[in-house]
C-alpha positions in Angstrom: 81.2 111.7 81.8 81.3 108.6 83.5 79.5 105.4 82.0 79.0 102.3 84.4 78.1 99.1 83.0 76.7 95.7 84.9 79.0 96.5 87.6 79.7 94.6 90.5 80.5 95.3 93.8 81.8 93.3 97.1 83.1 93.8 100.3 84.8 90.4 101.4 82.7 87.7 100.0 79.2 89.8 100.4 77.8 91.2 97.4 76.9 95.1 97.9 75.9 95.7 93.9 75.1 93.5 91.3 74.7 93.9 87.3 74.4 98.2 88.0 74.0 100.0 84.3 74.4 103.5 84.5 75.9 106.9 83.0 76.5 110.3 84.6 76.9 112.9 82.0 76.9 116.6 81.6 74.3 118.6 83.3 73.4 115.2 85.9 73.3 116.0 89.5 73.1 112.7 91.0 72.6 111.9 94.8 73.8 108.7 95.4 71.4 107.7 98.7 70.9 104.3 101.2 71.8 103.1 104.5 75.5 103.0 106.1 77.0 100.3 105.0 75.1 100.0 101.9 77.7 100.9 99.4 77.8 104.1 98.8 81.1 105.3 99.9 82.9 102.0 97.8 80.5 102.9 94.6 81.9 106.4 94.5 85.5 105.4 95.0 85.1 103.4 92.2 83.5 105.4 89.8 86.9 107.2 91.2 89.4 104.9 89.9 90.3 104.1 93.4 89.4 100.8 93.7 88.2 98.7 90.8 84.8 96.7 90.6 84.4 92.9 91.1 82.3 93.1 87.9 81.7 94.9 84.9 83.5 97.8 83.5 83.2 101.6 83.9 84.3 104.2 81.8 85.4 107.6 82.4 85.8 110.8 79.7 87.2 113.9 80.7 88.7 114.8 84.3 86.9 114.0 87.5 87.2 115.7 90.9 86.9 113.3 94.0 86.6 114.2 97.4 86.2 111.1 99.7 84.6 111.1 103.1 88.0 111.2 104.9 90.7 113.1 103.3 94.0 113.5 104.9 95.5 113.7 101.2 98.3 116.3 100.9 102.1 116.3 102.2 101.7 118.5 105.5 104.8 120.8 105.4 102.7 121.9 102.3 101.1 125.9 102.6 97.6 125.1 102.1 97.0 127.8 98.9 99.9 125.5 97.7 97.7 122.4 97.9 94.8 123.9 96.0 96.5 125.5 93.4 98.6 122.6 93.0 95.8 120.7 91.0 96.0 122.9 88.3 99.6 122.5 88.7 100.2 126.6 89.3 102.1 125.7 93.1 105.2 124.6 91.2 105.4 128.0 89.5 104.4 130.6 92.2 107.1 128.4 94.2 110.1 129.1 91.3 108.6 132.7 91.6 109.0 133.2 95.2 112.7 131.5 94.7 113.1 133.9 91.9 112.0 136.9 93.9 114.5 136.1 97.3 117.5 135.7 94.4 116.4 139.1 92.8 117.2 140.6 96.3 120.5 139.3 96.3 123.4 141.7 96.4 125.7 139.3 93.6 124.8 141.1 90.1 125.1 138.3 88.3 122.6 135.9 90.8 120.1 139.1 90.4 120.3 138.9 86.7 119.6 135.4 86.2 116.7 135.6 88.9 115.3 138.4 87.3 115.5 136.3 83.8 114.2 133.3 85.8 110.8 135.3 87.5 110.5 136.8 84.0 109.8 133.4 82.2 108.0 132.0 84.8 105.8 135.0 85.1 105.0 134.6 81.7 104.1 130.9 81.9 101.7 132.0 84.8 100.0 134.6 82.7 99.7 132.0 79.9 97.8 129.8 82.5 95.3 132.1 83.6 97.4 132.2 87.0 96.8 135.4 88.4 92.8 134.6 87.8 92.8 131.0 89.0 94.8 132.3 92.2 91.4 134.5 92.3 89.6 132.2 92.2 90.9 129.9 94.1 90.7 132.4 96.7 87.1 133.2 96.6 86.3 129.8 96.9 88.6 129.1 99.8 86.9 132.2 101.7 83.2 130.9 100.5 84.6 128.0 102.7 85.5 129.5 105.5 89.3 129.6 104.2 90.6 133.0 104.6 94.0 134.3 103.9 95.7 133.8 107.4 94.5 129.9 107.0 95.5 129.5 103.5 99.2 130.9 104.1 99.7 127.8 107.3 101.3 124.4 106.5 98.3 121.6 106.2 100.0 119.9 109.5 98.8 123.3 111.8 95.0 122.8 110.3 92.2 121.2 112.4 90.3 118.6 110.9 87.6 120.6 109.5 90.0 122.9 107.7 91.5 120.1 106.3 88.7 118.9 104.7 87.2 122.3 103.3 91.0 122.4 101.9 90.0 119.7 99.5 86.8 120.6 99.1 88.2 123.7 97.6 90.7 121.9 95.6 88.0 119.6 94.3 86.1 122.6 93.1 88.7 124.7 92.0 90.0 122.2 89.9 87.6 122.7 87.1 86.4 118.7 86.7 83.8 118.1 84.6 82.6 115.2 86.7 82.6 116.0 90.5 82.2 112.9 93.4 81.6 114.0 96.6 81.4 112.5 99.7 79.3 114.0 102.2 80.8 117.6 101.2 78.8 119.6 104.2 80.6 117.6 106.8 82.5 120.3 109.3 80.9 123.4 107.2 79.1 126.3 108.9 75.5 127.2 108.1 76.9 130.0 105.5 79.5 128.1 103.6 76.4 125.2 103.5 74.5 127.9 101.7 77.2 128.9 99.3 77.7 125.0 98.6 74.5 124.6 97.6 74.1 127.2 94.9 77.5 126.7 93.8 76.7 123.0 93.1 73.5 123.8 91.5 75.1 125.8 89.0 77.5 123.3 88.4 77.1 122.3 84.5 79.0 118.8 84.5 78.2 115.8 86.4 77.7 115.4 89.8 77.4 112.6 92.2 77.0 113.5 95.6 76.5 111.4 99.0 75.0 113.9 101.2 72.2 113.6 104.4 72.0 116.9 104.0 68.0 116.7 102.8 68.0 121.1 102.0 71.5 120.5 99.7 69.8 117.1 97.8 66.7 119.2 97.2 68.0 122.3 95.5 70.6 120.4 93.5 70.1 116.8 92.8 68.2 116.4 89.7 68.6 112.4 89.5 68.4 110.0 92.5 70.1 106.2 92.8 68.9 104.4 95.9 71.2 101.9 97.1 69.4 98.9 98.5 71.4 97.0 100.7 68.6 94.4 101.6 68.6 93.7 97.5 71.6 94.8 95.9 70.9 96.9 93.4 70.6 100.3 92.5 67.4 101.8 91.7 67.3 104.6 89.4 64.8 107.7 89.3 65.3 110.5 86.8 63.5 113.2 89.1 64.5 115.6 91.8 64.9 115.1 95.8 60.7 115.7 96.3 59.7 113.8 93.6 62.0 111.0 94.2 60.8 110.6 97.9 57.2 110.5 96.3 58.2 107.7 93.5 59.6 105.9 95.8 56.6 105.8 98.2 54.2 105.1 95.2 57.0 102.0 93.8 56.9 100.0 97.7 53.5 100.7 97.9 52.8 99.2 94.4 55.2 96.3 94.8 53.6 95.4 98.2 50.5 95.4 96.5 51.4 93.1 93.3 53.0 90.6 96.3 50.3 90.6 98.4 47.8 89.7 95.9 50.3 87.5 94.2 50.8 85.6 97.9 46.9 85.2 98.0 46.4 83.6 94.5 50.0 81.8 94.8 48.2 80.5 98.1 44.8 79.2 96.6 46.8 77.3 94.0 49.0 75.6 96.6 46.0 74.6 98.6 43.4 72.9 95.9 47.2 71.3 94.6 47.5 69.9 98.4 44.1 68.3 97.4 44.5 67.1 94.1 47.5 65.4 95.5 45.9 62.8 97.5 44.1 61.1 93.8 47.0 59.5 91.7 45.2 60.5 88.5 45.5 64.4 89.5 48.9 64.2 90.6 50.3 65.8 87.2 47.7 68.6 87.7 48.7 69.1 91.2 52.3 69.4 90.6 51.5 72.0 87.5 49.6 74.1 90.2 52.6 74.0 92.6 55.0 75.2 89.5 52.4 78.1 88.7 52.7 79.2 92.3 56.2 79.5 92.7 55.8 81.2 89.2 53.4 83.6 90.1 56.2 84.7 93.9 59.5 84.7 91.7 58.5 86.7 89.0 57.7 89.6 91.5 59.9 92.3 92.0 61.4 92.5 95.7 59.7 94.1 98.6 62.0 96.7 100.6 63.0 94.4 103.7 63.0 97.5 106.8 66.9 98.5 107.2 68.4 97.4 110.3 69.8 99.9 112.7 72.3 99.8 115.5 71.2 100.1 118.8 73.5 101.8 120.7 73.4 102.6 124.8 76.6 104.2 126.0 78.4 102.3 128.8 77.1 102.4 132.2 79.8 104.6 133.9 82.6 103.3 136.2 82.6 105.1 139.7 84.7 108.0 140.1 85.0 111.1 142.3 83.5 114.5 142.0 85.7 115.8 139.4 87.0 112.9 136.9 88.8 115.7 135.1 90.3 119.1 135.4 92.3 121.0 132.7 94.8 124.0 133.7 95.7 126.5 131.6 95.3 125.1 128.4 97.4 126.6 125.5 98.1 125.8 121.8 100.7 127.6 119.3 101.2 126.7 115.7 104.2 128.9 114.5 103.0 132.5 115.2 99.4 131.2 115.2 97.9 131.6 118.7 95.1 129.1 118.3 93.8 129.3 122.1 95.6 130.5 125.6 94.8 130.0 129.3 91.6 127.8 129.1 90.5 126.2 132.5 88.1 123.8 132.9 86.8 121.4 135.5 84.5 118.0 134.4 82.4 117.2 137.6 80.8 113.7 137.3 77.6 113.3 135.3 78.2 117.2 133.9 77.1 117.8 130.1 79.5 120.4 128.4 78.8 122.0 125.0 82.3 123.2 123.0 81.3 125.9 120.5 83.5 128.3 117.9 84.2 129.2 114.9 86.1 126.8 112.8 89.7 127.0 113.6 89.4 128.0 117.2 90.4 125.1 118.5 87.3 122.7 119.4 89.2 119.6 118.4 92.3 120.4 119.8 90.7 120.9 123.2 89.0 117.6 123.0 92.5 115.7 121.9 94.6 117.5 125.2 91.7 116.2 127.4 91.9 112.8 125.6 95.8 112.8 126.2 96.2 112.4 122.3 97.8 116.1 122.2 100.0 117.9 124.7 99.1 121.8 125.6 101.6 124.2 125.4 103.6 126.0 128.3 103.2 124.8 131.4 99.5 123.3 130.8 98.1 120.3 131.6 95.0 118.1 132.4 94.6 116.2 135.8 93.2 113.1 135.7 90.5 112.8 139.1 89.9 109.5 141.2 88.2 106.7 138.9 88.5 108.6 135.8 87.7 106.3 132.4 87.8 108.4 129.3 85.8 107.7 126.4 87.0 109.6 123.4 85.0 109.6 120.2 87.1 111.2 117.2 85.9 112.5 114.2 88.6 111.6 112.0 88.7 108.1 113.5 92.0 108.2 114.4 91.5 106.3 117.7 90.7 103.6 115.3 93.6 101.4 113.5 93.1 101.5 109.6 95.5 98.7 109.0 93.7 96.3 111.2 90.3 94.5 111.1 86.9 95.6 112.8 87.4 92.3 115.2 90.9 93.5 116.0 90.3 97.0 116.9 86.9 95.4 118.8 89.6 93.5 121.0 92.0 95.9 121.7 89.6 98.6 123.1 87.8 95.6 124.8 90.7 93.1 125.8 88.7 91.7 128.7 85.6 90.9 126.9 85.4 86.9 125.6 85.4 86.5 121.1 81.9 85.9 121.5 80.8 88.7 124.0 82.9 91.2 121.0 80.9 89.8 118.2 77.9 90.1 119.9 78.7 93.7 120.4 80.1 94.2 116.6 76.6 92.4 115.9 74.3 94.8 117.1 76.3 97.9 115.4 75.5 95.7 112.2 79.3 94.2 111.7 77.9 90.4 110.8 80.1 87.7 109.4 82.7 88.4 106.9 82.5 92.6 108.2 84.2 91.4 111.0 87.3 90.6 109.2 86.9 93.7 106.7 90.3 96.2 107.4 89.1 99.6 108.6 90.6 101.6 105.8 88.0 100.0 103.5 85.3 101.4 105.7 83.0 104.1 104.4 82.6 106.6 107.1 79.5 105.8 108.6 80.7 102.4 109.7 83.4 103.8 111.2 81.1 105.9 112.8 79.5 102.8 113.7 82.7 100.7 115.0 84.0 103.8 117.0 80.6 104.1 118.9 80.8 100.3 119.2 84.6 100.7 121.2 83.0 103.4 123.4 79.9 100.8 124.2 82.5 98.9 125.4 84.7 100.8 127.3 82.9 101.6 130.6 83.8 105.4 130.4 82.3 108.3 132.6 83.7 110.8 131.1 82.7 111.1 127.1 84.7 113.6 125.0 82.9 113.6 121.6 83.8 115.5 118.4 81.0 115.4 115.5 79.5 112.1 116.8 76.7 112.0 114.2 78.4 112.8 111.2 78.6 110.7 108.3 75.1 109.2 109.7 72.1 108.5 108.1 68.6 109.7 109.8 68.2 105.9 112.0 71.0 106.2 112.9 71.3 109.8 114.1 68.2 109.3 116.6 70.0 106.0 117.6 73.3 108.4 118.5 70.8 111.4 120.0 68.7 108.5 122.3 71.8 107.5 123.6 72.9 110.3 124.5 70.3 111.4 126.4 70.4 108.3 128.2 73.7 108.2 129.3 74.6 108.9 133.0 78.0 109.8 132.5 79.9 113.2 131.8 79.7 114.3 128.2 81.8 117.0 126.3 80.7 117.8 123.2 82.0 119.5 120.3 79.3 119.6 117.2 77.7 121.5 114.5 74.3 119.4 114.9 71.8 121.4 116.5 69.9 118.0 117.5 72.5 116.9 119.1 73.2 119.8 121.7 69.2 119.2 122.1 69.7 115.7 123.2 72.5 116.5 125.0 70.4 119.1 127.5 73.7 121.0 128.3 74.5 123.1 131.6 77.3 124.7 130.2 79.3 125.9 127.3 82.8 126.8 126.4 83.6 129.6 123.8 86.5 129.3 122.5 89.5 130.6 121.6 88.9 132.9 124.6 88.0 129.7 126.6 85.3 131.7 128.4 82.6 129.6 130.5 79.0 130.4 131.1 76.0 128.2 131.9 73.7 127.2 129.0 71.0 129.6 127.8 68.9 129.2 124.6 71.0 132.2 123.2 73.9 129.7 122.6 71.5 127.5 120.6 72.0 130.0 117.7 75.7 129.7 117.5 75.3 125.5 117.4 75.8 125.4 113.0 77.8 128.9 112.8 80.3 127.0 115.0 
């Protein structure tokens, strides 16, 4: 159980939350909703324990399980089974078993005897831990995830980004919490393992605070709603599920807007016949009594929803360049004895739109980070830059951007030509105003880092656009802002997403399969395999 009380939150000098009075206990599924930037994100971290609030106090009982938008947790020589069951504590002991079991093959007597005694009590500790049932379990939750075996049994440092991620999503739910936070949990999850998410949360008898844009996961398992409200700083609470808070909150603004308006029109009349009685000295008293009531009647009122700001985004207008900006040859990549993808060609002629689709696992990202030059291909493969070619790379771990530095100071290094103001003028319309400016990175939630990365790309007079999950962590504005631009944009564009709006926008001529690396021109057909990818 978690109990929050008049806590305050800020980020720099700007208030996000003020005097919030809450408590999650067992049995509330919360979804924890607003705009980017509103808060959410550096709400749930603290109701976490990672951070601590500028006001107020909040209490937690009994363990909590936090996934955060942008997990890279984990030491990555670590087998990723080993990470899971290692919060529980069980990877310490199958690792003394596995030690056990090599010295039990030994050929010394006496080393097999005290590796035999060795497995024997650490078996029995395992037993007394549940640990051949919680390896079970782990495992079926790994698979619901779209773990399997081969995937657990690889060090964390040979996973994709996505696996990552549904790594500690597994650990998060494996490790028996009574109080789950999650952090956009469907990001990089096929439609199936979406599915199983959902029912497994619903059934889920703690509590539960969940950031999600996913509307079909809020509405079969949020049974509480807070609204963060950036333009007012608080958090407004409704004890209802996903429907009925979307129709409470329809009926508050609409009452609210009411009691203002009339409110305006009577605070208006008094003003006005004050404004008279003003001119006669022996009304003056009078006058300035009606004025009071005025201003009574206006800052009594509850706030009015101001409309939320979006970014407006427009992708650079490309730089000239020849026919082909890029060409890749005989793309490969190896982890171990793990053939991820082998021989994949492909050419990038200007203006061409190229959708990557696969399973999770088969390589999407790594493809995209060997044409961005972040990553080398195996063998003897290798991408050839063409005439002109300016790259644009859009990752979806944000590693392009530094975490250690501020939002002005990664602004100016992908943009060292532009003037200070020309960069804040571009930081301004991605909604980075004042103090944000000067915020570090790591203290982003993802959707402004979303936000900033689009904004380097803005800037960056790229025709060739290599995007990986571009609208995740994104709230509905600012997902049709993403999906506008895109169609907009006159540049080349390779794609890699599980958004089927996106590949809509995009209007693609072809697709690559991968981990064959097979090529084909767009048909609708390919539209179904957009969220099994």
């Amino acid at each position: 159980m978690i109990t929050a009380q008049d806590v305050e939150l800020r980020a720099g000098a700007r208030l996000l939350l003020g005097g919030a009075t809450f408590r999650v206990g067992p049995g509330d599924r919360v979804g924890l909703v607003g705009r980017n930037g509103a808060g959410k994100t550096t709400l749930t971290r603290t109701l976490a324990g990672e951070t601590q609030p500028a006001g107020g106090t909040i209490t937690r009982s009994g363990p909590v399980g936090y996934l955060p938008q942008d997990p890279r947790a984990g030491d990555p020589e670590v087998l990723a089974r080993d990470r899971i069951l290692a919060v529980r504590g069980l990877d310490r002991i199958v690792a003394g078993l596995r030690t056990a079991e090599v010295g039990m093959a030994s050929d010394d007597e006496a080393v097999r005897e005290k590796a035999m005694a060795r497995w024997a009590r650490l078996d029995a500790d395992f037993t007394t831990q549940g640990g051949y049932t919680a390896e079970s379990e782990a495992a079926a939750i790994a698979a619901n995830l779209a773990l399997p075996p081969r995937v657990l049994d690889q060090p964390l440092k040979t996973l994709s980004g996505g696996q990552r991620r549904r790594v500690e999503l597994a650990r998060v739910l494996f490790s028996g919490a009574e109080t789950l936070l999650l952090d956009e949990p469907t990001n990089h999850l096929d439609a199936d393992s979406v599915s199983w998410l959902r029912e497994h949360l619903a059934r889920h008898s703690g509590g539960l605070v969940v950031i999600s844009h996913d509307v079909e996961l809020l509405e079969a398992v949020v049974t509480k709603v807070m609204h963060l409200d950036a333009n007012r700083s608080v958090v407004d609470l409704y004890n209802v599920g996903w429907k009925a808070y979307l129709a409470a909150r329809a009926t508050d603004e609409k009452r609210r807007q009411r009691e203002r308006a009339n409110a305006e029109k009577k605070a208006s009349t008094l003003m006005a016949q004050a404004d008279k009685m003003r001119a006669k000295a022996t009304k003056a008293v009078a006058a300035q009594n009606m004025a009071k009531r005025a201003e009574k009647l206006v800052s009594g009122l509850e706030d009015v929803r101001q409309q939320d700001r979006v970014a407006k985004l427009r992708f650079p207008k490309p730089a000239p360049c020849g026919r082909t900006p890029v060409t890749a040859v005989d793309l490969s990549k190896t982890y171990g004895s793990l053939e991820v993808f082998t021989g994949v060609d492909l050419a990038i002629d200007k203006g061409s739109r190229v959708v990557v689709l696969g399973l999770n696992g088969a390589g999407k990202t790594t493809l995209l980070r060997m044409l961005a030059g972040v990553e080398r291909s195996d063998g003897e493969g290798r991408v050839v830059p063409g005439h002109g070619l300016r790259l644009g790379y859009y990752a979806q771990e944000h590693e392009t951007l530094d975490p250690d530095r501020s939002v002005l100071e990664n602004m100016r290094t992908a943009a060292p030509d532009l003037g200070d103001t020309e960069v804040r003028s571009v930081l301004g319309s991605f909604l980075f105003t004042g103090d944000d400016s000067d915020k570090p990175v790591s203290v982003l939630s993802g959707g402004e880092k979303t936000r900033l990365a689009l904004a380097t790309l803005v800037v960056s007079a790229a025709n060739v656009l290599l995007l990986d999950e571009p609208t995740n962590n994104l709230d509905p504005a600012s997902r049709a802002e993403v999906l506008g631009a895109l169609q907009r944009y006159e540049g080349a564009v390779v794609l890699v997403t599980h958004d089927e709006g996106a590949v809509e926008a995009l209007e693609p001529e072809r697709v690559v399969v991968l981990p064959d690396g097979t090529e084909d021109l767009w048909n609708p057909s390919y539209a179904e395999l957009v969220q099994l990818a």
